[in-house]
C-alpha positions as CSV (number, residue, x, y, z in Angstrom):
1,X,105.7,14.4,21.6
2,X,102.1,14.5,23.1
3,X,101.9,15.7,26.5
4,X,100.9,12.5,28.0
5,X,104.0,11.1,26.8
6,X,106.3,13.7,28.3
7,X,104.6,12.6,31.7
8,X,105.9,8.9,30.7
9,X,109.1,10.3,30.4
10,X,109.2,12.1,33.4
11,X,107.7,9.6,35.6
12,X,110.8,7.3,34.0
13,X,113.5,9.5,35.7
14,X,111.6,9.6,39.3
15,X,111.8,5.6,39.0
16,X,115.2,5.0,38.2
17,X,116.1,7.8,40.4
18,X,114.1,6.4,43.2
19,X,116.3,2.9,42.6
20,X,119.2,4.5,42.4
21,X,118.4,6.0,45.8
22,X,117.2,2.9,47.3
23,X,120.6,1.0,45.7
24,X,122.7,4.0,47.7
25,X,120.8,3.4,51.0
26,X,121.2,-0.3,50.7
27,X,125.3,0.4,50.3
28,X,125.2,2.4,53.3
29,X,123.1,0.1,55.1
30,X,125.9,-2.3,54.9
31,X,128.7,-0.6,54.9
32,X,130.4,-2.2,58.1
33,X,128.8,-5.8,57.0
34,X,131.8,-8.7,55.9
35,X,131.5,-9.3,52.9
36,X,129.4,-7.1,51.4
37,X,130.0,-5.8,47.6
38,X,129.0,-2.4,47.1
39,X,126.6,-2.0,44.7
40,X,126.0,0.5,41.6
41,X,122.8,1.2,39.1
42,X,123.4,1.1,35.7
43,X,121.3,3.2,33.7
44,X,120.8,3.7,29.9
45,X,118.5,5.8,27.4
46,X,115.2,3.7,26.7
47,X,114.8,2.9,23.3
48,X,113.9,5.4,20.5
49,X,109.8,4.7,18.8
50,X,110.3,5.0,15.9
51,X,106.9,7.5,14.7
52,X,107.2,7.4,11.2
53,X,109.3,5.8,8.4
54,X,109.8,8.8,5.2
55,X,111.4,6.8,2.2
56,X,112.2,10.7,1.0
57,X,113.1,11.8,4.0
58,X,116.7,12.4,5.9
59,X,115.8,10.6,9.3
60,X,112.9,8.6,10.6
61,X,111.0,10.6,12.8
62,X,111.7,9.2,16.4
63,X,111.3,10.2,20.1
64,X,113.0,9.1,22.8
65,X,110.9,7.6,26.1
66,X,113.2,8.2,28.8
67,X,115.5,6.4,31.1
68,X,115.8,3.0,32.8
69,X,118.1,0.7,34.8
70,X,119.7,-1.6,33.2
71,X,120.8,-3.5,36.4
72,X,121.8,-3.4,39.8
73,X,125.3,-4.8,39.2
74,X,128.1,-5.8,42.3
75,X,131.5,-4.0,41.5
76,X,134.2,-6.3,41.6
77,X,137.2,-7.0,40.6
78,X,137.7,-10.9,38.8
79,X,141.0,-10.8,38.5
80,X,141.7,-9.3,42.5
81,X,139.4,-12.1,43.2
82,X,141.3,-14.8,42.0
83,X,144.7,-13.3,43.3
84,X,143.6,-12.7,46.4
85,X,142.1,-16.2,47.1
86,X,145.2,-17.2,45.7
87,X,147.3,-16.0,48.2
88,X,145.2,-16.0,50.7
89,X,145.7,-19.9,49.9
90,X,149.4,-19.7,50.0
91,X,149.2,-17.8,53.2
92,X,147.0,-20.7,55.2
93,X,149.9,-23.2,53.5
94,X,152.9,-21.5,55.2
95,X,150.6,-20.2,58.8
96,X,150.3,-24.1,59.1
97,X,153.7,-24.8,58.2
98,X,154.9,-22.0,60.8
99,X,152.4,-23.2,63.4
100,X,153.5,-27.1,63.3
101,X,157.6,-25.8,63.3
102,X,156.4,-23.8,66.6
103,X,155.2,-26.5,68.6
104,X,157.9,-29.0,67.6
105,X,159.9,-26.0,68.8
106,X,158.3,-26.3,71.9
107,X,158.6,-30.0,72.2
108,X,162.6,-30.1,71.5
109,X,163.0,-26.9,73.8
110,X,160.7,-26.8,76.5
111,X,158.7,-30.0,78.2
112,X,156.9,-29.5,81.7
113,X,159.2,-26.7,81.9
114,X,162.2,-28.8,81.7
115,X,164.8,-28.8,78.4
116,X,165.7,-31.9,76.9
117,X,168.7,-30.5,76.9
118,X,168.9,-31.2,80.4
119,X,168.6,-34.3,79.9
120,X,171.4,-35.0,77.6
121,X,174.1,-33.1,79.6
122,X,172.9,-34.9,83.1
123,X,173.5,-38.2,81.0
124,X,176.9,-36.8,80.0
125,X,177.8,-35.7,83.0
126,X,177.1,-39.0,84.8
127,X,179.1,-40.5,82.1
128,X,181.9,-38.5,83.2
129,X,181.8,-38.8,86.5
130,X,181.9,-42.7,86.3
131,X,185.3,-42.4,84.3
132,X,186.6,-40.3,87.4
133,X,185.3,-43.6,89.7
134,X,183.9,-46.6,87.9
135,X,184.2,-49.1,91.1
136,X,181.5,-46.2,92.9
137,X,178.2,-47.5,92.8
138,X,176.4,-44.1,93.7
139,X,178.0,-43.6,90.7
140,X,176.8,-46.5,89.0
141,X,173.0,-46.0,90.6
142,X,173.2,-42.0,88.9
143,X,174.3,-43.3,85.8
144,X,171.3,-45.9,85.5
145,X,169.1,-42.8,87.3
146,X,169.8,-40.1,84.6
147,X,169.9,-43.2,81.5
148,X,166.4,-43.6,83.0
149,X,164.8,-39.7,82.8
150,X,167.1,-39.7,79.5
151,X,164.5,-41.9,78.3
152,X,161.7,-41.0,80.0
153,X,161.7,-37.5,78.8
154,X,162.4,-38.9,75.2
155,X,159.7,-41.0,74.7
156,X,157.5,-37.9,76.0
157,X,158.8,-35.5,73.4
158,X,158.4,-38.6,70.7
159,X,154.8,-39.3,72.4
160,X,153.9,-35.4,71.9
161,X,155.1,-35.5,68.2
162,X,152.6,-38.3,67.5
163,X,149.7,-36.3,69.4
164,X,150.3,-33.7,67.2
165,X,150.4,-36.0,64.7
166,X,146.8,-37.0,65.6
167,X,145.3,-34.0,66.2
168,X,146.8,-32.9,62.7
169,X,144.4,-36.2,61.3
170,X,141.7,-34.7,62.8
171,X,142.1,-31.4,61.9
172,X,142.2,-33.0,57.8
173,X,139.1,-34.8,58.3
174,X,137.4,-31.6,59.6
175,X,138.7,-29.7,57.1
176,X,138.0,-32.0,54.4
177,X,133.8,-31.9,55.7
178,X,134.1,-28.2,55.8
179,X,134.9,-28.3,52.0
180,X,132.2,-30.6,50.9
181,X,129.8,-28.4,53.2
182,X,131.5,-25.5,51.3
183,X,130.5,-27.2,48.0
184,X,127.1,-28.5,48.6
185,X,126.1,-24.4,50.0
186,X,127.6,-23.6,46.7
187,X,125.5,-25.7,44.9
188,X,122.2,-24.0,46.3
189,X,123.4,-20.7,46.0
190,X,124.0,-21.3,42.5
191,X,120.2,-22.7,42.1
192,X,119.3,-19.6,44.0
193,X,121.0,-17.1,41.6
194,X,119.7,-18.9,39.0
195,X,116.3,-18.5,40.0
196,X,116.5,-15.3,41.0
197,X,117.8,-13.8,37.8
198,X,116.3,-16.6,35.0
199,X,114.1,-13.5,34.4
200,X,117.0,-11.0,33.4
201,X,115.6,-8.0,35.4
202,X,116.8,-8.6,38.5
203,X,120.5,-9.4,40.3
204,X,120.7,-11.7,43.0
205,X,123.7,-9.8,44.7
206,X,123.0,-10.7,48.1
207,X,123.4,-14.5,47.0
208,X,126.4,-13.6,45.0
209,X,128.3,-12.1,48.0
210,X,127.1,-15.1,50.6
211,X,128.8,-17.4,47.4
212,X,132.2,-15.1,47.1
213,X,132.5,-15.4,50.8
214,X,132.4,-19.1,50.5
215,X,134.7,-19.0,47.8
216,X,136.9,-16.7,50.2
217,X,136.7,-19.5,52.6
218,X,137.1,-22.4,50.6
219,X,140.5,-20.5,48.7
220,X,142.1,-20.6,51.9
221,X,141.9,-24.3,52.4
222,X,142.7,-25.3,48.7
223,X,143.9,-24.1,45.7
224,X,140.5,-23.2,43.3
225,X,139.8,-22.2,39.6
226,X,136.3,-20.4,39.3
227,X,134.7,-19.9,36.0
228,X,131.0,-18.2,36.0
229,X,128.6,-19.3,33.8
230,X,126.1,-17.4,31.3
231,X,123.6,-17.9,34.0
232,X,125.0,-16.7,37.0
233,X,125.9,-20.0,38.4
234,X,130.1,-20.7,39.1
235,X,131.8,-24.2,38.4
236,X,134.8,-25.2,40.9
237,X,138.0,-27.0,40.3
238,X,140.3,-28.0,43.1
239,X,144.1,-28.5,42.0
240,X,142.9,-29.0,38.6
241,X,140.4,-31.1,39.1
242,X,136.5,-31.0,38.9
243,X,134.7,-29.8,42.5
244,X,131.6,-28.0,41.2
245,X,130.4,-28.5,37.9
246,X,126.9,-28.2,36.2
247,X,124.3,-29.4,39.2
248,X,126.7,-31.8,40.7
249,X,129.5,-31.4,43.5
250,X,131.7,-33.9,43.5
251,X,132.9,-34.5,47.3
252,X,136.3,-35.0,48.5
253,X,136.4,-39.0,50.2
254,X,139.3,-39.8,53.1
255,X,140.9,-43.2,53.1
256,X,141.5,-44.0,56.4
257,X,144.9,-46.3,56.8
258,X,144.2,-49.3,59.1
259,X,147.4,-49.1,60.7
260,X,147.8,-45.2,61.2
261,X,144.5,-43.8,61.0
262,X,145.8,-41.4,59.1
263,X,143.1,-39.8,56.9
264,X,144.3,-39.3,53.2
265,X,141.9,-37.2,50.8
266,X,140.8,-38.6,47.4
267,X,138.5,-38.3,44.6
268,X,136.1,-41.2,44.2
269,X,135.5,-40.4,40.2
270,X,139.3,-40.8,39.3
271,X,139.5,-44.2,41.7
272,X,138.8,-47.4,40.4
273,X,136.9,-49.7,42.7
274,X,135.4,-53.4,42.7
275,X,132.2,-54.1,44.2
276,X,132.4,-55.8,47.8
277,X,130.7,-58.9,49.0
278,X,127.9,-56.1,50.8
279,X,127.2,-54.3,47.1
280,X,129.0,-51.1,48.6
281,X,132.0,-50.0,46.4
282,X,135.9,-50.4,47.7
283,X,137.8,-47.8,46.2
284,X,141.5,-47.9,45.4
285,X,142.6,-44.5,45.6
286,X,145.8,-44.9,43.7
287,X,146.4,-42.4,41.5
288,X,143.2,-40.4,42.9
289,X,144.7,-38.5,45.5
290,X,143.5,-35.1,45.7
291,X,147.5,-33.8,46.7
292,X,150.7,-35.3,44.8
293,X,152.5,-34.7,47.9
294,X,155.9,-35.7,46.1
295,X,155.7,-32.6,43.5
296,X,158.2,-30.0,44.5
297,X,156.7,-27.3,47.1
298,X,157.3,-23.9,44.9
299,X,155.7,-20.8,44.4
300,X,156.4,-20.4,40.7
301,X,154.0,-23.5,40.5
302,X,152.0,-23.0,42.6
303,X,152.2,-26.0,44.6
304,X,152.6,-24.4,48.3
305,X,149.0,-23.2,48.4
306,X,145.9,-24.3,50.8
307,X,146.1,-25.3,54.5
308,X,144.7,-28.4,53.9
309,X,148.1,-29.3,52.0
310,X,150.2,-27.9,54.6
311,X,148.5,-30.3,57.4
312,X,149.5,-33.3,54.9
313,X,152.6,-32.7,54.4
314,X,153.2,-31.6,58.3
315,X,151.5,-34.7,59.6
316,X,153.1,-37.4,57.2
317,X,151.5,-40.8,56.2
318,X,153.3,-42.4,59.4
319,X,155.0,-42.4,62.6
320,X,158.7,-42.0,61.6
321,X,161.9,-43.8,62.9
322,X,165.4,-44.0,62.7
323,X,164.8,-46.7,59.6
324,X,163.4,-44.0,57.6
325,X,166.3,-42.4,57.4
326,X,168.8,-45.4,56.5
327,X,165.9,-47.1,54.2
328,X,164.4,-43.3,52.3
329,X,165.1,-40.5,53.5
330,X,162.9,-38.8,50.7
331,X,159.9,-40.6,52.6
332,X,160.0,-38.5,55.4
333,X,162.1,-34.9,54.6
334,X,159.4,-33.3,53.2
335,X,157.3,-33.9,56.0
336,X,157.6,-31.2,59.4
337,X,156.8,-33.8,62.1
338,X,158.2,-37.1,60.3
339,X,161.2,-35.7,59.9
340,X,162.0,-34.4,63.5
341,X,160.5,-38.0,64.4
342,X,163.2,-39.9,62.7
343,X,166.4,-37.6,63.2
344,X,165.3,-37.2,67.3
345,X,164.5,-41.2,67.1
346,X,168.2,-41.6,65.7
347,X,170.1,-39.9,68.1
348,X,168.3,-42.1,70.6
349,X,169.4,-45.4,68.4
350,X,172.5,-44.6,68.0
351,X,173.0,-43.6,72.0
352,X,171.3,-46.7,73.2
353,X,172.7,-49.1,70.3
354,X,176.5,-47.6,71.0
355,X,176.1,-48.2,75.1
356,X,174.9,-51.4,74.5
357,X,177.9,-52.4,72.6
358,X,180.7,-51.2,74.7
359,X,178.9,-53.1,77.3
360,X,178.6,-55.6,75.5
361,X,182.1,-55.7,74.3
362,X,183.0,-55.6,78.2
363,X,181.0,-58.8,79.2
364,X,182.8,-60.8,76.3
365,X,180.1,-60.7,72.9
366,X,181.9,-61.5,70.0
367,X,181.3,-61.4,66.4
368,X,181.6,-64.2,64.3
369,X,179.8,-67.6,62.5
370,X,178.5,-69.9,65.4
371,X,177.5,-73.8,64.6
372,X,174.1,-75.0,66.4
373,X,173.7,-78.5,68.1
374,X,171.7,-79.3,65.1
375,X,174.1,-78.3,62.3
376,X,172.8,-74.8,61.6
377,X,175.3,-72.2,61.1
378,X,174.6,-68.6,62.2
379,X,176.8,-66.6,59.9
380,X,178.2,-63.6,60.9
381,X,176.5,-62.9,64.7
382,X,177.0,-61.3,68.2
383,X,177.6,-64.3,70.8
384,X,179.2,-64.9,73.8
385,X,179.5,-68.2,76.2
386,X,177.1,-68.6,79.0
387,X,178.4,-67.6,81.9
388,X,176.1,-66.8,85.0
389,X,179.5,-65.8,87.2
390,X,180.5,-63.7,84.3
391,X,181.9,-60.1,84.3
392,X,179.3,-57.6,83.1
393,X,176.3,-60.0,83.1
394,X,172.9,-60.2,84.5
395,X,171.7,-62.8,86.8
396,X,170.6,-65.5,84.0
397,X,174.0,-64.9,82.7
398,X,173.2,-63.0,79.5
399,X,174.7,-59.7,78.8
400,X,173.8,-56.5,80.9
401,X,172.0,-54.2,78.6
402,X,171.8,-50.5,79.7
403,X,169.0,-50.1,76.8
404,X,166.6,-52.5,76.6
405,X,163.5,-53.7,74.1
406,X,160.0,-53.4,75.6
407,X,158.6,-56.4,73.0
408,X,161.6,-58.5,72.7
409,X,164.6,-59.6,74.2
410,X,168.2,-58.8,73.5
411,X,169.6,-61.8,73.5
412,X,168.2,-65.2,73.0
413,X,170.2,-68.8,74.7
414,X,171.2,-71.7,71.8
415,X,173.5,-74.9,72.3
416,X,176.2,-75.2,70.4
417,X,178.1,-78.0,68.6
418,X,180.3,-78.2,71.4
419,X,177.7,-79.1,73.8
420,X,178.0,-75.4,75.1
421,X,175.3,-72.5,75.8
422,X,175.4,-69.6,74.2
423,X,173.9,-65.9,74.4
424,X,173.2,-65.2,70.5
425,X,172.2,-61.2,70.0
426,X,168.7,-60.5,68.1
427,X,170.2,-58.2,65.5
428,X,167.7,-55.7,64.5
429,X,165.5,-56.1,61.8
430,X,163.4,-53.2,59.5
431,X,160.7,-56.0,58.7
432,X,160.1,-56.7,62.1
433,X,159.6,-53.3,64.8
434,X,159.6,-55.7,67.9
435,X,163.3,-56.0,67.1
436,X,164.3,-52.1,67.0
437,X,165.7,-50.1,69.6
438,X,163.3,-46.9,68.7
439,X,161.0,-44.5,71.0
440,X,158.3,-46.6,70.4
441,X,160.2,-49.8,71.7
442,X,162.6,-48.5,74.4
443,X,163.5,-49.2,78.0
444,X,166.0,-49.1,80.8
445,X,166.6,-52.4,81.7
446,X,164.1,-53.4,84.4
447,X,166.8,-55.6,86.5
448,X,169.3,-53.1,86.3
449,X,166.7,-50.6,87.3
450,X,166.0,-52.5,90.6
451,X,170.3,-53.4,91.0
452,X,172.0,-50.7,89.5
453,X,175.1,-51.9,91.6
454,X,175.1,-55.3,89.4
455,X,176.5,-52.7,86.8
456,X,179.6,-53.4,88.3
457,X,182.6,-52.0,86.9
458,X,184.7,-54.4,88.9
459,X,185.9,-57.5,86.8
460,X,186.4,-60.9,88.3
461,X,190.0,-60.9,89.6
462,X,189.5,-57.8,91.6
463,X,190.6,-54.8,89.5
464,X,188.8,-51.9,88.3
465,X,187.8,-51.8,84.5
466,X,188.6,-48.1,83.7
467,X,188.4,-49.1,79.7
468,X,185.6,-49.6,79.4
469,X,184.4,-46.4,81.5
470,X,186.9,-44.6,79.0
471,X,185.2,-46.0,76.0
472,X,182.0,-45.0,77.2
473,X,182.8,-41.4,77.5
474,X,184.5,-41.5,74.0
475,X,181.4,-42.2,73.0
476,X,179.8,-39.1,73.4
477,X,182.8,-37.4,72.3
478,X,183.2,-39.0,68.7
479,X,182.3,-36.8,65.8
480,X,180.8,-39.7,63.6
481,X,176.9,-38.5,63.2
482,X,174.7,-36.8,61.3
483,X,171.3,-35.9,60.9
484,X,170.6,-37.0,57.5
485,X,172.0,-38.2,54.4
486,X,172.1,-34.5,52.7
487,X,173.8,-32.9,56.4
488,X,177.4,-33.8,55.3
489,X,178.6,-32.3,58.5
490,X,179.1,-35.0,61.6
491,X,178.8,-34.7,65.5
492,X,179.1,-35.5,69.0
493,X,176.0,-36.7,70.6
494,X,175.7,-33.6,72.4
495,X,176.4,-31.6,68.8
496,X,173.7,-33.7,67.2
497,X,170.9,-32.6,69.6
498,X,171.9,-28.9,69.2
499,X,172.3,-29.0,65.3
500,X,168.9,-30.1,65.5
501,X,167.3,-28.2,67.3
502,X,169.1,-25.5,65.3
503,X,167.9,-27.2,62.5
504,X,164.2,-26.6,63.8
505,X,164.7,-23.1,64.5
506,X,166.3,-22.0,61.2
507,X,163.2,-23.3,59.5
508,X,160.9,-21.9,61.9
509,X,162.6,-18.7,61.2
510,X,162.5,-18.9,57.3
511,X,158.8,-20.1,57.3
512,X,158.1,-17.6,59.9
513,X,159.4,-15.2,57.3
514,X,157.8,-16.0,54.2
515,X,154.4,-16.5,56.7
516,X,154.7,-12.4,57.8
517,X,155.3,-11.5,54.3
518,X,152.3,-13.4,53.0
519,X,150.3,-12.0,55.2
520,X,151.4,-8.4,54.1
521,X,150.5,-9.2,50.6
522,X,147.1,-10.6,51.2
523,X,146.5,-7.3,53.4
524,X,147.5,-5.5,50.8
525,X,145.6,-7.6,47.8
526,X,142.5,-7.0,50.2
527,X,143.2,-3.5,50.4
528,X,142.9,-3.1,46.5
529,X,140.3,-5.4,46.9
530,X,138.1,-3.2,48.9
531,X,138.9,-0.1,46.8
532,X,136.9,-1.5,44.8
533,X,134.1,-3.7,46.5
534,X,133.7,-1.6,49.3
535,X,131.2,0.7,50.8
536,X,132.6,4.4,50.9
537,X,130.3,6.5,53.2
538,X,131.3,9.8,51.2
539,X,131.1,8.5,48.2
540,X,127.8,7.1,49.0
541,X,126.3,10.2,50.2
542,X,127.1,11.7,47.5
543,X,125.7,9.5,45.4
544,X,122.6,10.3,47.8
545,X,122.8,13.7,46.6
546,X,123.1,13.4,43.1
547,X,120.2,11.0,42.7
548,X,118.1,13.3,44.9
549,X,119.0,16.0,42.9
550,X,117.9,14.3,39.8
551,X,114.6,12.7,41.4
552,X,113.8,16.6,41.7
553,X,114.6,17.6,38.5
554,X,112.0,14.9,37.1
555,X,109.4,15.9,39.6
556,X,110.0,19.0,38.6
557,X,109.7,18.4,35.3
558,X,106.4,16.0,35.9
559,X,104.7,19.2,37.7
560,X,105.4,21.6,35.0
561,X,103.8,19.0,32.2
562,X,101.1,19.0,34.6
563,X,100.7,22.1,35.1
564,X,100.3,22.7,31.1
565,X,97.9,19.7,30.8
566,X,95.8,21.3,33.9
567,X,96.1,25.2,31.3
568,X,95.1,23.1,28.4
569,X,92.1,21.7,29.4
570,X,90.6,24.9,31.3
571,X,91.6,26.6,28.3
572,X,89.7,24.8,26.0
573,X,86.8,23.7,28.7
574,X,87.3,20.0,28.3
């Protein structure tokens, strides 16, 4: 090889050496930055030139020119990648999970520093203490008193599900803009990469680790598929279903509910639509749901992963009831908040709807088919006689109520075919919510409030009605409840309200669980994770070392064919 050559050569291993000790600076540059993927020069013998071709000879006579670098590559780890994001996703799933079984923990338990559980046995206790004297009527006023905070702090608790409820909405919606931001930064990062390395000498690892922390990001919310292309650019599916692909991202759409509010996520290229009387689209999402919230929440498939899931399924598509639970069930168990809202909304039904009837019973309601002045028949209904001197009656001579209707009335005043008045009971109706006794709908009786003494266990000829009294407290003592249709085991009021919140606790505690142990194996998934993509400040330094060590060498090796092109020319006097 000609002398002038051998300085090529040389000068070759002082360049890649020099990158290779630029690449180790820029590692430890960064070594305490988030996110940052340590880098690593690849290098690789230039090509041999081929001097001369000898049909008779062995080998072609060849030389070699060198070293280069290949590339400046990021070392990762696809595979940790996907598991981590992964289960990073299924960790988000169960913190929300955990998070929205804490505060209805808090709700049921704790309210203003006062139990609900307070609340129950005060109602009990007055219950029991007009058994020991109906005819009192402190007794009377306390009973009507603790009926009244036994409301009060019920619709509170119910009120401070639904605000949860809410802020869950708007926590969806948020989240939902975060991960179209999420795509459309993906999008440019992509064009960027692209840009950067159309040329195929350099790597646009800076780019690539702003785009895996996105992806980071955007795993935790959702569960994603990432596929990189043959020119640096990734394509994004979200539960099997196109986010990023090519140079288009296809946002996520929310359907807001008229009714609710509620915000449900969508994909407007699997919804049909028809074109409104303003040109704009209406879409029917039907079928184009981003989450089939019905599918069974597993592990094995995969279907408990992304936070943005968890706040659906936490938050519901309504404001539950008691009618939930007689009409579907399924409509509401798999939902955190919906499903406290209907069992805690039943054991309020069923208190207010029992007391009702007992007193009901008492003031002379009977069931039966009653004939109208004009010939209709009311089959099969809850009626009694007019009476304003009645026992157990309010002042217009329909039955006291202890549990009244905010919307409608109880009770509603028809002739009959006998030329008589009668006090006909609105049943309630699921079609019709102005006709159910439910948290949303529920009162103390606002006369009774103002003449508690008109609660009058005294009946008209002067004796004391201690059966009734009796039945009120076997009420609360029959074991004819339960919470839902799979709870096979039945309670007391008093049971029912502990069972649930027991209920509420045990699942805390088992999402609590599987939360902590998530956590431990995304900790430890990162951990692997950074064996690999992170910065090592020994390793790095030696790295520094070795590439020193070999810039030296070449330099070395540059002087000394300097040194003999310097003798050959003073030798021959060139």
């Amino acid at each position: 090889m000609p002398l002038m050559g051998s300085l090529y050569v040389g000068s070759s291993g002082l360049q890649t050496s020099q990158n290779a000790l630029n690449t180790t600076a820029h590692n430890l540059s960064n070594v305490e930055t988030v996110g940052y993927t340590r880098q690593q020069v690849q290098q690789s013998a230039k090509s041999y030139n081929t001097l001369s071709i000898n049909p008779e000879g062995v080998a072609n006579q060849q030389i070699g020119l060198g070293v280069t670098y290949s590339r400046v590559k990021q070392v990762r780890d696809i595979f940790l990648d996907t598991t981590y994001r992964k289960e990073s996703g299924r960790c988000s799933f169960y913190q929300t999970t955990t998070e929205t079984m804490e505060e209805a923990e808090s709700l049921l338990g704790e309210l203003n520093g006062e139990a609900f559980q307070t609340n129950m046995n005060d109602l009990w206790t007055a219950v029991q203490e007009l058994v020991k004297d109906p005819s009192s009527s402190i007794v009377q006023g306390l009973l009507v008193q603790r009926a009244g905070e036994f409301v009060e702090r019920a619709v509170n608790i119910y009120e401070g599900m639904t605000f949860y409820q809410n802020n869950l909405n708007l926590q969806i919606k948020q989240t939902v803009e975060k991960i179209n931001e999420y795509g459309k930064r993906i999008l440019e990062l992509n064009e960027e990469i692209r840009c950067v390395e159309a040329g195929g000498v350099e790597r646009a690892n800076d780019f690539r680790d702003a785009r895996n922390q996105i992806l980071d990001e955007l795993g935790s919310l959702v569960n994603i598929s990432v596929k990189e292309g043959n020119y640096g650019e990734v394509s994004v599916r979200i539960e099997n279903v196109d986010f990023i692909k090519g140079e288009t991202c296809y946002e996520i759409a929310l359907d807001q509910d008229e009714t609710t509010g509620f915000y449900t996520p969508y994909w407007p290229q699997n919804a049909s639509y028809v074109i409104g009387e303003d040109g704009g689209r209406i879409y029917n999402k039907t079928g184009a749901e981003v989450f089939n919230l019905k599918r069974e929440i597993s592990s094995d498939k995969n279907t408990d992963i992304g936070g943005l899931k968890a706040m659906l399924l936490a938050r519901g598509d309504h404001q539950a009831d008691y009618t939930d639970i007689e009409k579907d069930y399924s409509s509401v168990s798999e939902s955190v908040i919906m499903n406290i809202q209907a069992e805690f909304d039943q054991l309020v039904h069923n208190i207010a709807t029992k007391v009702n009837s007992i007193l009901a019973e008492a003031a002379g309601v009977v069931q039966g088919d009653l004939t109208l002045a004009d010939g209709t028949v009311l089959s099969d209904v809850s009626y009694c006689e007019d009476v304003t001197d009645g026992y157990m009656r309010k002042e217009d001579g329909s039955p006291i109520q202890m549990f009244a209707k905010v919307t409608t009335e109880a009770y509603s005043k028809v002739t009959g075919a006998d030329g008589k008045e009668y006090w006909v009971y609105n049943e309630e109706d699921f079609a019709q919510q102005d006709f159910l006794y439910t948290l949303k709908n529920i009162r103390i009786d606002e006369e009774l409030q103002q003449k508690p003494a008109s609660l009058s266990f005294m009946m008209k000829d002067g004796s004391v009605d201690v059966e009734t009294a009796e039945k009120l407290k076997d009420a609360f003592t029959e074991e004819i409840y339960t919470l839902n249709p799979e709870v096979k085991k039945t309670t007391t009021f008093l049971d029912y309200y502990n069972d649930l919140v027991s209920q509420v606790a045990n699942s805390g505690a088992v999402y609590r669980s599987i939360f902590t142990n998530q956590e431990d194996t995304v900790e430890a998934t990162e951990n692997a994770r950074q064996q690999i993509i992170g910065v090592s400040s020994d390793e790095e330094l030696s790295n520094m070392i070795r590439f020193q060590n070999a810039f030296n060498a070449s330099s070395r090796y540059v002087n000394a064919i300097s040194e003999m092109l310097a003798h050959l020319i003073n030798t021959l006097g060139v």
